[in-house]
C-alpha positions as CSV (number, residue, x, y, z in Angstrom):
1,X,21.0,2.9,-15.0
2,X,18.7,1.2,-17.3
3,X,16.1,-0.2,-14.7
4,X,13.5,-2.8,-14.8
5,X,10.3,-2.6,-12.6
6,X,8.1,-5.1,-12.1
7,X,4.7,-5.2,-10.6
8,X,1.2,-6.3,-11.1
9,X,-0.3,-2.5,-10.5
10,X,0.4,0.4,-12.3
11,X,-1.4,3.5,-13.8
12,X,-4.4,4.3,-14.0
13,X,-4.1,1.9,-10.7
14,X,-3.3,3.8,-7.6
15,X,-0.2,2.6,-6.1
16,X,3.1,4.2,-4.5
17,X,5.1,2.1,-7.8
18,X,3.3,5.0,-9.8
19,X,5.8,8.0,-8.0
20,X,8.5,5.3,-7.9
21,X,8.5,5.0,-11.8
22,X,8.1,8.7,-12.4
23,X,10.7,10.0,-9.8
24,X,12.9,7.8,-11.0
25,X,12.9,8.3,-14.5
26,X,13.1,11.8,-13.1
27,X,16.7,11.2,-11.6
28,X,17.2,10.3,-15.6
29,X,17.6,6.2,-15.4
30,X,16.0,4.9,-17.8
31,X,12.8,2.8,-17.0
32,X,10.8,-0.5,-18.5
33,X,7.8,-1.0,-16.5
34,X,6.5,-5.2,-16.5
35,X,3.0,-4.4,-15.7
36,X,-1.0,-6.2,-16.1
37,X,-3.7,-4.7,-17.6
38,X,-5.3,-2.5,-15.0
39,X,-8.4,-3.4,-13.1
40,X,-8.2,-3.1,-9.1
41,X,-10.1,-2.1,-7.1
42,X,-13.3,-2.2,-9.0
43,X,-12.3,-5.6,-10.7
44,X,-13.0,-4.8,-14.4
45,X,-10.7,-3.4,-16.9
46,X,-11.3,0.1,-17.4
47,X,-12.1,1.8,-21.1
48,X,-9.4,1.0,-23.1
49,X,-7.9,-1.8,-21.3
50,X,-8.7,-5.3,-21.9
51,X,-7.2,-9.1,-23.0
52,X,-6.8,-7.2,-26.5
53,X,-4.4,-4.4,-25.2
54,X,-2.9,-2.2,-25.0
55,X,0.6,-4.2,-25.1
56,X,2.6,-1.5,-24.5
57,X,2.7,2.7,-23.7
58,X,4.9,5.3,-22.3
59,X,3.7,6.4,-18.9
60,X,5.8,8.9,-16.8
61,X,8.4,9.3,-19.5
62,X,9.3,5.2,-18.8
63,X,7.9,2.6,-21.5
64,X,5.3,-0.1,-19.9
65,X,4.7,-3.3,-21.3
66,X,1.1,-4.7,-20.4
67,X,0.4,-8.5,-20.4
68,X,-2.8,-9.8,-20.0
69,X,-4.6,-11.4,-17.0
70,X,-7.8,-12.8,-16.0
71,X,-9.1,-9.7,-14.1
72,X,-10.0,-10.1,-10.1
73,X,-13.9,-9.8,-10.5
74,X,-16.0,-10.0,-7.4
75,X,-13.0,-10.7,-5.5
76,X,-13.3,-14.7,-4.8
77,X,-9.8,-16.5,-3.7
78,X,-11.2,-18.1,-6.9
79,X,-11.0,-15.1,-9.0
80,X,-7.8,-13.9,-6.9
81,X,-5.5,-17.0,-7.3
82,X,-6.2,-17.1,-11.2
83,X,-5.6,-13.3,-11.4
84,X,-2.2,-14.0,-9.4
85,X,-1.3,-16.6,-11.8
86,X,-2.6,-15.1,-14.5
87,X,-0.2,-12.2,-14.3
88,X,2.8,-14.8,-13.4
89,X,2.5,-16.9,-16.4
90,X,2.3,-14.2,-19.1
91,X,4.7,-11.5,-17.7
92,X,7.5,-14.5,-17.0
93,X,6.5,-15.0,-21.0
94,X,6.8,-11.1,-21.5
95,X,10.0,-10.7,-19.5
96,X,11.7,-13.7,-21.5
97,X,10.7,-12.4,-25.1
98,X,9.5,-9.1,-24.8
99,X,11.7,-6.8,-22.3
100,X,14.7,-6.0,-24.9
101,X,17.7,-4.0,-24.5
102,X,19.7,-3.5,-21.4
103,X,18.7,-4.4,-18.1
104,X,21.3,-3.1,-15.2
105,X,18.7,-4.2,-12.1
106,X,15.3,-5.3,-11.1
107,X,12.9,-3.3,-8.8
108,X,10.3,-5.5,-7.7
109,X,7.0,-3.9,-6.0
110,X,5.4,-6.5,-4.0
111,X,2.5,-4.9,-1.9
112,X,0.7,-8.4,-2.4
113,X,1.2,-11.5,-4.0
114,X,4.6,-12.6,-3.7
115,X,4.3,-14.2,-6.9
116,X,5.4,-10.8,-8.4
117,X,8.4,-12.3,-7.9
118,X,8.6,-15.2,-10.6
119,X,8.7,-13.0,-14.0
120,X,11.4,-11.0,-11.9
121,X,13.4,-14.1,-11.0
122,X,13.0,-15.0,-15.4
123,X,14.4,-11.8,-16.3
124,X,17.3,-11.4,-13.9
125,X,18.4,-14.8,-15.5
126,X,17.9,-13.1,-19.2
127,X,19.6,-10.3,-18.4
128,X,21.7,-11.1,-15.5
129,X,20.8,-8.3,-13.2
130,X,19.9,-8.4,-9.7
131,X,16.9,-8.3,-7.8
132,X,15.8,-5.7,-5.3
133,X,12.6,-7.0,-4.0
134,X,10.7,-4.2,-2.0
135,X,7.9,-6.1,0.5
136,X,5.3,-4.6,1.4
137,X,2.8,-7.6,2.4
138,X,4.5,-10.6,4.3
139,X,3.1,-14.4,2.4
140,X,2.6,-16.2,3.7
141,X,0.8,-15.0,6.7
142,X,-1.0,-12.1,5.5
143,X,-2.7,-15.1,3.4
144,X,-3.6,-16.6,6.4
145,X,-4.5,-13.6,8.4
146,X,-6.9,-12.2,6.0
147,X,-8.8,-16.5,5.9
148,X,-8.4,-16.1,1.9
149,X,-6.0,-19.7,2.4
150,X,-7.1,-21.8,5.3
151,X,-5.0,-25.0,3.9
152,X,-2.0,-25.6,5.6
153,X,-0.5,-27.8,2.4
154,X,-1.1,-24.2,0.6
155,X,0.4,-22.2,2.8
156,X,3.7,-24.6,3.6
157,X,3.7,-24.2,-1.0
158,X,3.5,-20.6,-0.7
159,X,6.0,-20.4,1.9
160,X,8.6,-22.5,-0.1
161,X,8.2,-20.2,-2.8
162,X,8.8,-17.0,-0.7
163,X,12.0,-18.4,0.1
164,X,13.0,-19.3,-3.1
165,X,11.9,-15.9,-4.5
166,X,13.9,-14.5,-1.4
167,X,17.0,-16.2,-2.0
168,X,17.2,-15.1,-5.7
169,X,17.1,-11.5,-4.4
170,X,20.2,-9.0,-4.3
171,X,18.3,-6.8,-1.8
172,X,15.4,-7.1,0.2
173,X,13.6,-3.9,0.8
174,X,11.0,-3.7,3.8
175,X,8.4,-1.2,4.3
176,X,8.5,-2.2,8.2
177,X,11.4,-2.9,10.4
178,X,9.1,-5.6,12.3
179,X,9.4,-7.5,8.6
180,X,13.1,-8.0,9.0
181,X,13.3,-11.1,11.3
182,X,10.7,-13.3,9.1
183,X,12.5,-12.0,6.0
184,X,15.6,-13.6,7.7
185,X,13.8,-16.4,9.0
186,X,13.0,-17.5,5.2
187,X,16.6,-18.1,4.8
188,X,17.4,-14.2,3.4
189,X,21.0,-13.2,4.9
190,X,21.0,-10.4,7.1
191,X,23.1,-7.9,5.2
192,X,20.7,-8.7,2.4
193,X,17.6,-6.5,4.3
194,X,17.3,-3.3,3.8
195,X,14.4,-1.0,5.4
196,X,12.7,1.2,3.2
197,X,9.6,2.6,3.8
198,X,6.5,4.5,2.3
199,X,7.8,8.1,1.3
200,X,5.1,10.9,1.9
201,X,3.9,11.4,-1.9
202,X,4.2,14.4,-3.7
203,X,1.0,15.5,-3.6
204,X,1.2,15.9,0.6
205,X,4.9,17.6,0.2
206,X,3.6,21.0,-0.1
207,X,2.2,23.9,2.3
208,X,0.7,25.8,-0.9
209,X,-1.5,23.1,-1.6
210,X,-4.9,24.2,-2.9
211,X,-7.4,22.7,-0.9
212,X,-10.6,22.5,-2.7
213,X,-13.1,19.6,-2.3
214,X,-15.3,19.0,-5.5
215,X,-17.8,16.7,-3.4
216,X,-20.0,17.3,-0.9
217,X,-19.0,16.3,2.4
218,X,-21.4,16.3,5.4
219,X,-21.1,19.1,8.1
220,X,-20.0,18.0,11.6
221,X,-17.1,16.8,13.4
222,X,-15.5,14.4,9.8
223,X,-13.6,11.5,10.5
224,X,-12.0,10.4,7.7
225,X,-11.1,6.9,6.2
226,X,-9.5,6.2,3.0
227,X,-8.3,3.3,1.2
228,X,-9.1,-0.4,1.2
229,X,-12.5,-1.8,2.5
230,X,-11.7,-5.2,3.6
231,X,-11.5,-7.9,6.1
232,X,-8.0,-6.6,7.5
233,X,-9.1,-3.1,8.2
234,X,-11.5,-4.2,10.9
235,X,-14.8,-2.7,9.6
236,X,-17.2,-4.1,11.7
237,X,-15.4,-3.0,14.6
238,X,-15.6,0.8,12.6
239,X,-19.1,0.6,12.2
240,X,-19.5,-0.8,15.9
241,X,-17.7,2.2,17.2
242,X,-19.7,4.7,15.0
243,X,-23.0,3.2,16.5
244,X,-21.7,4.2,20.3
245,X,-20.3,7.8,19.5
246,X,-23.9,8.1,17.6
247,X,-25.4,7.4,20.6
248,X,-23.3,10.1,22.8
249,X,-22.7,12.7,19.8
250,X,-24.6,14.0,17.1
251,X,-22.0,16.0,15.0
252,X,-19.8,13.1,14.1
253,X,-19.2,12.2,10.7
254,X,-17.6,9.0,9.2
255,X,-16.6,9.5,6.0
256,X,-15.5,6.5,4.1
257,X,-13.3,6.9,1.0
258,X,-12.6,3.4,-1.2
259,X,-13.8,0.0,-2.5
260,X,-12.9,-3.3,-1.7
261,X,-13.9,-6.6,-1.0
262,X,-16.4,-5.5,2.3
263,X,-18.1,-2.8,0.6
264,X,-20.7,-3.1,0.2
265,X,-21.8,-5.5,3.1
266,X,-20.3,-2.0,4.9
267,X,-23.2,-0.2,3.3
268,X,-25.8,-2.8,4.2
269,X,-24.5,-3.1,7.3
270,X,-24.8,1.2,8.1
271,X,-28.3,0.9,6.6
272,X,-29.3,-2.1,9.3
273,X,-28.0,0.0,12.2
274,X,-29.7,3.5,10.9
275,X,-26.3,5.0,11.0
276,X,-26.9,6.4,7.0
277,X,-27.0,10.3,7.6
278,X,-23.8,9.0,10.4
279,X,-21.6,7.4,7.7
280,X,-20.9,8.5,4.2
281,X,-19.7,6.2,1.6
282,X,-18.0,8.3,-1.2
283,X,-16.7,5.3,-3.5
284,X,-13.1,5.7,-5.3
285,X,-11.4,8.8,-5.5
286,X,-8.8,9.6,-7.3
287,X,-5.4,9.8,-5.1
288,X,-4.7,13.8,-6.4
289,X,-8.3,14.6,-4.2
290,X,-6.4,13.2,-1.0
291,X,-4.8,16.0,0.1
292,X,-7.5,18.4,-0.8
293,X,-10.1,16.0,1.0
294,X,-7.6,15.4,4.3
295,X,-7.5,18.9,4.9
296,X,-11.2,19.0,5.6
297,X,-10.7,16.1,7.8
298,X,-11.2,16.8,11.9
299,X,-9.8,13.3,12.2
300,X,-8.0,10.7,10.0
301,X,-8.7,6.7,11.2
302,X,-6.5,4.3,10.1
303,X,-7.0,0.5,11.0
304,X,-6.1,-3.5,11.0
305,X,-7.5,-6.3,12.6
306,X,-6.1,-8.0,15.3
307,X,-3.3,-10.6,14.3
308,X,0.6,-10.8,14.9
309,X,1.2,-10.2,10.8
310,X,-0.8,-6.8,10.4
311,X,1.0,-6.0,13.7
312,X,3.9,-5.8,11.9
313,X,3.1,-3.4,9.1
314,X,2.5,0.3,8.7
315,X,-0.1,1.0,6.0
316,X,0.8,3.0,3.8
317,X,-1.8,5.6,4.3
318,X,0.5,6.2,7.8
319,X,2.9,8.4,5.7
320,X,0.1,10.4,3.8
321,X,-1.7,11.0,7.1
322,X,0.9,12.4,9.0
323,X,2.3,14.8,6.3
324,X,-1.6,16.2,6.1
325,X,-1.0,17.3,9.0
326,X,-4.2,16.1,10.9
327,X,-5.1,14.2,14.1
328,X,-4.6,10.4,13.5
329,X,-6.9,7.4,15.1
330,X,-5.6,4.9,14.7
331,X,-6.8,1.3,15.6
332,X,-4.1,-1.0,15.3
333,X,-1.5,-2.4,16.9
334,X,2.6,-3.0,16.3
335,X,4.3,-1.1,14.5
336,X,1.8,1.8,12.9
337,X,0.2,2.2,16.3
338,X,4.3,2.8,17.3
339,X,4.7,5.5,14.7
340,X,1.4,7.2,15.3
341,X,2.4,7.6,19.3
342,X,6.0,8.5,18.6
343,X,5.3,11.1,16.7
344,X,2.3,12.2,19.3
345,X,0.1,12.5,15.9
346,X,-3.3,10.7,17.1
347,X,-4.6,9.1,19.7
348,X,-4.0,4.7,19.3
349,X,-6.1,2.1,20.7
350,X,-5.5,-1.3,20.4
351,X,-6.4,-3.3,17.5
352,X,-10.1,-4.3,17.2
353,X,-10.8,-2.3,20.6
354,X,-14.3,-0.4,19.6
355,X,-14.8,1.7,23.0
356,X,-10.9,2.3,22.7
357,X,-11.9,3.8,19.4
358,X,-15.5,5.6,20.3
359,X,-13.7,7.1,23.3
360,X,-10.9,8.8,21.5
361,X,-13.4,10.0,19.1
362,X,-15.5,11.9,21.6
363,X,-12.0,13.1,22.9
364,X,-11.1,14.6,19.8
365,X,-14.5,16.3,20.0
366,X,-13.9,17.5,23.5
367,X,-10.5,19.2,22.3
368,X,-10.0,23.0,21.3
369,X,-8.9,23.6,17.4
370,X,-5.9,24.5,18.8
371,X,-5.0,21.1,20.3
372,X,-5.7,19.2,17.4
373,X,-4.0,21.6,15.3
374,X,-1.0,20.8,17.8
375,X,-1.7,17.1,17.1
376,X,-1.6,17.2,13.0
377,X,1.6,19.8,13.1
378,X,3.6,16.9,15.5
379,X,2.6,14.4,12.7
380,X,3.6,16.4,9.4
381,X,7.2,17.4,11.5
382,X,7.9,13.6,11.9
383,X,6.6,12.5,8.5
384,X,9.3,15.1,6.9
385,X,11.8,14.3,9.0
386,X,11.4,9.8,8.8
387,X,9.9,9.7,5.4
388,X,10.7,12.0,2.5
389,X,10.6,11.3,-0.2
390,X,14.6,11.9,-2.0
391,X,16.6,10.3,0.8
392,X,15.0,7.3,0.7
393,X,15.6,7.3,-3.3
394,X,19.2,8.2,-2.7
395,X,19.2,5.1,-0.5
396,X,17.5,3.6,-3.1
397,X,19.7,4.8,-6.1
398,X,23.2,3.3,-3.8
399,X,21.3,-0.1,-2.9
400,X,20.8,-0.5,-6.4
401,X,24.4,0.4,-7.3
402,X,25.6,-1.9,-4.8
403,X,24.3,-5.3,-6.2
404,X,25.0,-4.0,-9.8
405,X,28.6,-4.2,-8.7
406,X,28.6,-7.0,-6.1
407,X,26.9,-9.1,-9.1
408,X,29.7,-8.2,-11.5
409,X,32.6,-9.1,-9.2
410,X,31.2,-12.1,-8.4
411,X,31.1,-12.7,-12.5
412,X,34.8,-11.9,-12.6
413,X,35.7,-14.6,-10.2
């Protein structure tokens, strides 16, 4: 199939789209990547990258066209909504004149904003292909949720579009089971949702795995976070439940892997409480350390704030967690904390609970290596057995034969 991608992060950005491009250009479609120029987390285009270019590369064997955007900077909804837009106006431009040749479907990766969409919905028009729009953020309550939009005339706009973007869609893929019934309550058919989760990534698919760290961790008991530092992950409830296992135990360890949008009042905020030789910041790694960093890992804490949206999502970091093959925490509620106890992988409290989370710490503690070895084996059976990685492409592969041939039947009436 000659396939069409399109998302607003891509290489050097780390995102799951990244093993999605390359595995499937591995099955031997052939794959045109509708891309930005990259610059998340840090908010600044990396050497190389910029307004002037480059326009377009080969990545992963499949060709990328870049289009330029006004990069997120500090992070602002300012700075947010005009790099949103920004990447809408000139990739519907790029997908209009400069996508060429054929086009058999759409693959669009949509971990946030739904405005993804829009150049998607331009070239399935060009090119007559159908959409398969894979959500992995719900707008337009995770905008509300996270207090980036407090205005409800914003929200009802954003919502209008979700359902318009919706209803131009062959397929709609979702990474949760808990996002089918307000996928369907935008007006999206039933038959039209399909679930498709995170895969566990190639880099956690293998027992051999070298296991080397090149930074220096702290010794101790290591709990380990990694990924987005935001207002959704709940980190002053993470910092409030370090202060009370600090106060109880001395070999704990919370070891913080990422960037975001809290960062650095994280960093101020460990300084205030004298928690700096508890908590270690190690800034943005790149995603091939993971594995090699998990396996050091006594713990692995994954988190959300309390509301009904994040409820319904599993982060993504779920999948990569339990194929490590290490105990979980996890803080959250719905359907993540559902996986994480099904699999009996972790130990769950409740979203935004801090002594839930400072007492399953010290449990952890208080367990032999054995026990938690137990735990992290549970996790890594379950993770191969619900999320690897060729099935769901299969699934993936059919879907997308499916609405190539539904649209053409529906051109021969």
């Amino acid at each position: 199939m000659n396939i069409l991608v399109v998302s607003q992060y891509f290489w050097p950005e780390n995102f799951r789209v990244n093993e999605l491009v390359a595995g499937l250009v591995a099955r031997g479609h052939a794959v045109v990547v509708l891309t930005g120029q990259p610059n998340y987390p840090g908010g600044t285009f990396p050497p190389g990258y910029g307004w002037s270019g480059p326009r377009r590369e080969e990545v992963f064997g499949a060709e990328v066209i870049r289009v330029p955007l006004v990069a997120r900077g500090n992070g602002s909804a300012l700075r947010l909504a005009l790099n949103y837009l920004s990447f809408a106006l000139f990739s519907s431009i790029a997908a209009r004149f400069r996508v060429r040749g054929a086009v058999d479907a759409i693959i669009v990766f949509e971990p946030s904003p739904i405005t993804v969409g829009i150049p998607a919905v331009v070239a399935a028009r060009k090119f007559r292909a159908p959409i398969l729009f894979w959500v992995l953020d719900l707008w337009p309550d995770s905008l509300a949720a996270a207090g980036s939009v407090r205005s409800p005339a914003v929200l009802r706009g954003v919502g209008h579009l979700v359902r318009w973007i919706y209803r131009q869609c062959a397929r709609v893929l979702v990474s949760s089971r808990a996002f089918v019934a307000d996928v369907v309550s935008h007006g999206t058919p039933p038959q039209r949702v399909c679930y498709f989760p995170n895969w566990i990534e190639s880099e956690y698919a293998s027992d051999n795995a070298e296991h080397r760290v090149d930074v220096v961790l702290p010794n101790g008991f290591r709990v380990v976070f990694a990924g987005n530092i935001g207002a959704a992950q709940g980190f002053p409830e993470i910092i409030a439940a370090a202060e009370r296992v600090a106060a109880q135990c001395a070999e704990v360890r919370w070891i913080i892997v990422g960037e975001g949008r809290m960062a650095e009042w994280a960093r101020e905020e460990v300084v205030r409480r004298g928690l700096a030789e508890r908590v270690v910041f190690l800034g943005q790694l790149p995603s091939a350390k993971m594995p090699a960093l998990f396996a050091e890992a006594d713990a692995l804490l994954v988190s959300l704030k309390s509301d009904l949206v994040f409820s319904l999502t599993i982060p993504g970091k779920v999948q990569s967690y339990l194929a490590a093959g290490r105990p979980i925490l996890a803080m959250l509620d719905g359907e993540g904390a559902r996986i994480v106890a099904e699999a009996g992988a972790g130990l769950v409290c409740a979203a935004g609970d801090i002594d839930g989370l400072a007492a399953h710490v010290l449990t952890l503690v208080g367990q032999t290596p054995a026990e938690r070895a137990a735990m992290g084996a549970r996790g890594r059976d379950y993770a191969r057995a619900e999320f690897a990685r060729e099935p769901l492409f299969d699934r993936l592969e059919s879907w997308c034969e499916e609405s190539i041939a539904e649209m053409q039947h529906g051109a021969t009436k």
